[in-house]
C-alpha positions as CSV (number, residue, x, y, z in Angstrom):
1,X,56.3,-108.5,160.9
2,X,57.0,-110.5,157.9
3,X,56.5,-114.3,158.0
4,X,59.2,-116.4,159.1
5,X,61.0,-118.5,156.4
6,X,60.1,-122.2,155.7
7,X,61.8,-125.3,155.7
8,X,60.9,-127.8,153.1
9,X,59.6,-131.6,154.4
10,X,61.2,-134.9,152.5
11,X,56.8,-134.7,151.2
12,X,57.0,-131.1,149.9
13,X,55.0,-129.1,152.9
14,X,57.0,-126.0,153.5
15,X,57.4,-126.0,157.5
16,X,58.4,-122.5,158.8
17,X,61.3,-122.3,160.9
18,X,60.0,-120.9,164.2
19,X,56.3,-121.2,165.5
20,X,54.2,-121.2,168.3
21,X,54.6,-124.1,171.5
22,X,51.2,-124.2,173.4
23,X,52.1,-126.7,176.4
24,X,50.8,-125.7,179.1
25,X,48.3,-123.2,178.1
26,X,44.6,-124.3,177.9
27,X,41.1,-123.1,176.9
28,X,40.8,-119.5,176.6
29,X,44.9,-119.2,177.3
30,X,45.4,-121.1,174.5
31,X,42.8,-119.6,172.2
32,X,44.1,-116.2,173.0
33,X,48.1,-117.3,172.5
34,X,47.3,-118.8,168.9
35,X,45.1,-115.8,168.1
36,X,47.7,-113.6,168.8
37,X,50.6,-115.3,167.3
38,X,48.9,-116.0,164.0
39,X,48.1,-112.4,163.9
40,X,51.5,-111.4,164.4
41,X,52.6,-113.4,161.6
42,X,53.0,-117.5,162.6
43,X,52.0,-119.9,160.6
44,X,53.2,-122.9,162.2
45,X,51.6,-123.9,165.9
46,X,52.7,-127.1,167.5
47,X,50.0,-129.1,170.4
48,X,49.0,-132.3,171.5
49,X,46.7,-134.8,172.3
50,X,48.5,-134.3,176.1
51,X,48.2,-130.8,176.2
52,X,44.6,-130.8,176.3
53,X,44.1,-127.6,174.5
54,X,43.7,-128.6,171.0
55,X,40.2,-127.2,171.7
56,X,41.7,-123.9,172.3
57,X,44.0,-123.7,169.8
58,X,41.6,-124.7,166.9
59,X,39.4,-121.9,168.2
60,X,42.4,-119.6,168.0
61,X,43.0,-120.1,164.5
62,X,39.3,-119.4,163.7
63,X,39.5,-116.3,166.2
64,X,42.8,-114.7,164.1
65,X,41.2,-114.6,160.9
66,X,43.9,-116.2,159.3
67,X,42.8,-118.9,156.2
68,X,43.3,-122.3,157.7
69,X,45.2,-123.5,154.4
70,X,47.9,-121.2,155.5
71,X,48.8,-122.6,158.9
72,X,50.7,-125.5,159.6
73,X,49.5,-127.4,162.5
74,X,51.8,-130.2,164.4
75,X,49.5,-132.5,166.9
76,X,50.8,-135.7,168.8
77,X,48.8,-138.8,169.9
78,X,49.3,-140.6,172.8
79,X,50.8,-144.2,173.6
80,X,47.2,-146.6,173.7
81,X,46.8,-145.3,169.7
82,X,49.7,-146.9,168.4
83,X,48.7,-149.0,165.9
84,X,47.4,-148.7,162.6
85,X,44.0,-148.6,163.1
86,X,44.7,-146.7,166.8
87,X,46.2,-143.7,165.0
88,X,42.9,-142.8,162.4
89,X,41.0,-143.3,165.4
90,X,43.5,-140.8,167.0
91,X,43.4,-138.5,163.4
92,X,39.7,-138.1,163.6
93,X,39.6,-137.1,167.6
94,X,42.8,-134.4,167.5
95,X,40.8,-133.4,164.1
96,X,37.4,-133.3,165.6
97,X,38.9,-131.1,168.9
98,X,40.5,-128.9,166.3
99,X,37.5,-128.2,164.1
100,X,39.8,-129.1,161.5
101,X,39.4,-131.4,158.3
102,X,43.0,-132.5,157.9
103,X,46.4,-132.1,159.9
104,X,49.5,-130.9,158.4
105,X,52.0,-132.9,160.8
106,X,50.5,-135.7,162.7
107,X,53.3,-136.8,165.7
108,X,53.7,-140.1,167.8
109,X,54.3,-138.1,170.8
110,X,56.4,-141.3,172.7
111,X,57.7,-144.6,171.2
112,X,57.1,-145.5,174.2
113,X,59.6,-148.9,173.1
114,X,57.8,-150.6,176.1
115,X,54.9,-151.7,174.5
116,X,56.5,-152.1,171.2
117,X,54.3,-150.9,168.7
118,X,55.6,-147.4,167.6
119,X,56.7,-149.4,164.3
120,X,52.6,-149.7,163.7
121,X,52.4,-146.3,164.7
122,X,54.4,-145.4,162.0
123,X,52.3,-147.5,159.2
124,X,48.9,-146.2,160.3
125,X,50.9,-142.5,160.3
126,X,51.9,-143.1,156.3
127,X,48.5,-144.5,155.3
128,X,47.5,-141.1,156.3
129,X,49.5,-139.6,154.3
130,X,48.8,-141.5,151.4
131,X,45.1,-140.4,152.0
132,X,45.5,-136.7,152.1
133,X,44.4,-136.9,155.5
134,X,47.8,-135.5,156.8
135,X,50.3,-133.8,155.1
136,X,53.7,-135.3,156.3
137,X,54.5,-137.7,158.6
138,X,55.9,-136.4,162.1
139,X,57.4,-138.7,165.2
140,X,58.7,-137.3,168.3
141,X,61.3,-138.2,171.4
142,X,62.3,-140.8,168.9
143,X,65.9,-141.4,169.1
144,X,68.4,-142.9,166.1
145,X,67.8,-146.0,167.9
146,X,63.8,-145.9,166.9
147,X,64.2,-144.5,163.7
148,X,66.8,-147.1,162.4
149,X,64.1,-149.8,163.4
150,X,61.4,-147.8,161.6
151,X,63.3,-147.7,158.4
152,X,64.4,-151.7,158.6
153,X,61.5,-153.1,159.5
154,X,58.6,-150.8,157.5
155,X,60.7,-148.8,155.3
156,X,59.6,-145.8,156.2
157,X,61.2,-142.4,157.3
158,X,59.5,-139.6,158.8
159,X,59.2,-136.2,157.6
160,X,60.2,-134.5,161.3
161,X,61.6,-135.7,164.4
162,X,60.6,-133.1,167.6
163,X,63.1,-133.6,170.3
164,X,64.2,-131.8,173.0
165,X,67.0,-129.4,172.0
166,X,68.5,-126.1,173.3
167,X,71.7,-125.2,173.3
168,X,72.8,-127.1,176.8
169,X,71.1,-130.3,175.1
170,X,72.1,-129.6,171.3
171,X,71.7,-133.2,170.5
172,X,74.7,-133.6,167.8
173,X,74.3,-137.6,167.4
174,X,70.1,-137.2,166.6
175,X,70.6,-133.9,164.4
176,X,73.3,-135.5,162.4
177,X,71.2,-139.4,161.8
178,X,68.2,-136.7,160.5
179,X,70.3,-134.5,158.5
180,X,71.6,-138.0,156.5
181,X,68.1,-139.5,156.6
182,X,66.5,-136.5,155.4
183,X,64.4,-135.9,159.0
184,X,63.8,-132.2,159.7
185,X,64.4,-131.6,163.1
186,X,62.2,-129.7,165.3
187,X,62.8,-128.8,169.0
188,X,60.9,-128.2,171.7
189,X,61.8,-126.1,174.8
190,X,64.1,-124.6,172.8
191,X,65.2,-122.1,175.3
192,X,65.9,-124.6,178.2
193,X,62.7,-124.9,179.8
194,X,60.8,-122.5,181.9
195,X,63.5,-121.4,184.0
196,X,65.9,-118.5,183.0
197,X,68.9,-120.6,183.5
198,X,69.8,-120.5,179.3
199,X,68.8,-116.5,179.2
200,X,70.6,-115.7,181.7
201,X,73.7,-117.7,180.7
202,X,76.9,-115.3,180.8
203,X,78.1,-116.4,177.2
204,X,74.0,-115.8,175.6
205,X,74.1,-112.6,177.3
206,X,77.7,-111.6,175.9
207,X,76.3,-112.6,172.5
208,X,72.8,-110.9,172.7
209,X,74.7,-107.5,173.9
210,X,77.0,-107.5,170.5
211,X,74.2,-107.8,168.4
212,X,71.7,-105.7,170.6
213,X,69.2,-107.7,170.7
214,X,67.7,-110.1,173.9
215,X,68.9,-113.6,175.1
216,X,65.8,-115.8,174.2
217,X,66.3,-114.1,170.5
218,X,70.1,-115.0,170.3
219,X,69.1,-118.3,171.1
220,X,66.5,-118.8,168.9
221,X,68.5,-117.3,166.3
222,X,71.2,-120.4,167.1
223,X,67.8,-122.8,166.2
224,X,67.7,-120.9,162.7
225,X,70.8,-121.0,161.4
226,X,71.5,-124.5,163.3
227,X,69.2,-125.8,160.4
228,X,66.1,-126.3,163.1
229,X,62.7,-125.7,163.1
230,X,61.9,-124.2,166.7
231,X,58.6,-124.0,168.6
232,X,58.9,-121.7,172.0
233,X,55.9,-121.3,174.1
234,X,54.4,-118.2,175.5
235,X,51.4,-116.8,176.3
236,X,52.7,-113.2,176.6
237,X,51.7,-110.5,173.5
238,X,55.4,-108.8,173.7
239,X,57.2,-112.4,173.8
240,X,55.1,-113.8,171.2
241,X,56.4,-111.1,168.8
242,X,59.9,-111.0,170.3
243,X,60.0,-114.7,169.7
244,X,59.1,-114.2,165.6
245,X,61.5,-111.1,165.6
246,X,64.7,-113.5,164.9
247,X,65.3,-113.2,160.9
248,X,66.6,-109.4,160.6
249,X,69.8,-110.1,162.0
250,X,72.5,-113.1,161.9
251,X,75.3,-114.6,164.3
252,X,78.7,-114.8,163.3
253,X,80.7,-118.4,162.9
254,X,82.8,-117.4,166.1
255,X,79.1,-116.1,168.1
256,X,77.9,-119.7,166.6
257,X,80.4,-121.1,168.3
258,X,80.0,-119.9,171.2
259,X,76.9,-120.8,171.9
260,X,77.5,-124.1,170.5
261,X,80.5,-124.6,173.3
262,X,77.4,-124.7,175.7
263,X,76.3,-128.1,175.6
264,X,76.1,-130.2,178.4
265,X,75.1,-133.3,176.4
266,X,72.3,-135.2,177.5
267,X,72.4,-135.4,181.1
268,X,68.9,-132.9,181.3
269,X,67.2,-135.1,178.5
270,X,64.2,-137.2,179.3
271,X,64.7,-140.9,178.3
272,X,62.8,-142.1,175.5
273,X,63.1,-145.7,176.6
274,X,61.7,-145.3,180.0
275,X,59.7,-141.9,179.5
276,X,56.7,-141.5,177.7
277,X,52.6,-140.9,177.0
């Protein structure tokens, strides 16, 4: 299967479009997810500090075979790290769990506004980066809100924003602040969760029987030519590949539109102000 095309990061790393989610897999789940998926032809896997299976998945990428340069890997510390000197201490645990020697997207998982230091966060993030010891800049949950007060107060904008975003939660007010601040914008539970509420929609399953292929690939599809970068999750050999097999077909502007008459706005979104690790 041939690799999936990249997106370019406001630092130069070339992000591809779709990769692998790991939440909730763990240990030898994990391992065996990454290991599979790399093989199949990922090169971008997403964890976390919260996952607790950065241990898996850095085995994973030493299990596939595939040369570490070539993968991008997303990790996300937790709330009691924020801070300058809190995030290398973060940096060099996610790094030391990974069995890796620098991380290609480091995230703030929450801004958890609360304790009010995601702006520090940030800082400790881009000295990083300056470093080498990351190779762009990554927040997530972060809404226009949190990114404004980033910019103003530290003059800083992030390479990637990773929100929740399917189409019932397509998110129009965060994708259009990063499209004209230059954020990429990354989703997670792209296909609406664990439930089959989104793949089983009428109008996805209309859609996925015109161009003859399956639900979760339609909507994944929408994710690629919406401009995202998508990360679905599975454990499962045949999804894992299903989920990659998304680039030798296109939707139309009316299919597009379609599936884009689907969101329910916000109402299923966890809030960033009140919710957070």
């Amino acid at each position: 299967m041939p690799l999936a095309p990249t997106l370019t990061l406001r630092n130069g790393l070339a992000m591809p479009v779709v990769g692998l989610g790991t939440w909730p897999l763990r240990g030898a789940d994990a391992a065996a997810a990454v290991r599979t998926a790399l093989q199949a032809g990922y090169r971008l896997v997403d964890t976390a500090e919260n996952y607790r299976n950065e241990d898996g998945v850095g085995q994973g990428l030493r299990d596939s075979g595939v040369p570490r340069e070539d993968v991008v890997i997303t990790t996300k510390l937790n709330k009691e790290w924020h801070g300058v000197d809190g995030v290398r201490q973060a940096w060099r645990a996610s790094t030391e769990r990974l069995g890796v020697d620098y991380l290609d997207v480091f995230m703030i998982h929450w801004p958890n506004p609360g304790q009010d230091r995601y702006v520090d966060a940030v800082r400790g993030l881009t000295a990083l980066l300056e470093d080498g010891s990351i190779r762009a800049v990554g927040v997530s949950n972060f809404t226009p809100a949190h990114l404004r007060r980033v910019e103003e107060e530290a003059g800083l904008v992030p390479d990637v924003n990773q929100i929740q975003l399917s189409p019932y939660a397509a998110r129009r007010a965060a994708q259009e602040y990063h499209r004209a601040h230059g954020i990429a914008t990354e989703s997670w539970s792209p296909i609406g969760g664990s439930g089959d509420g989104l793949r089983s929609d009428p109008v996805v399953a209309a859609v996925a029987e015109e161009v003859g292929r399956t639900p979760t690939q339609v909507v994944l599809r929408w994710h690629v030519q919406s401009g995202l970068v998508a990360v679905p999750k599975s454990g499962d050999p045949g999804r894992i590949a299903e989920n990659l097999d998304v680039f030798g077909f296109e939707l139309t502007d009316e299919q597009m539109a379609r599936v884009d008459g689907l969101d329910r706005g916000e109402v299923d979104v966890a809030d960033p102000d009140t919710f957070g690790h």
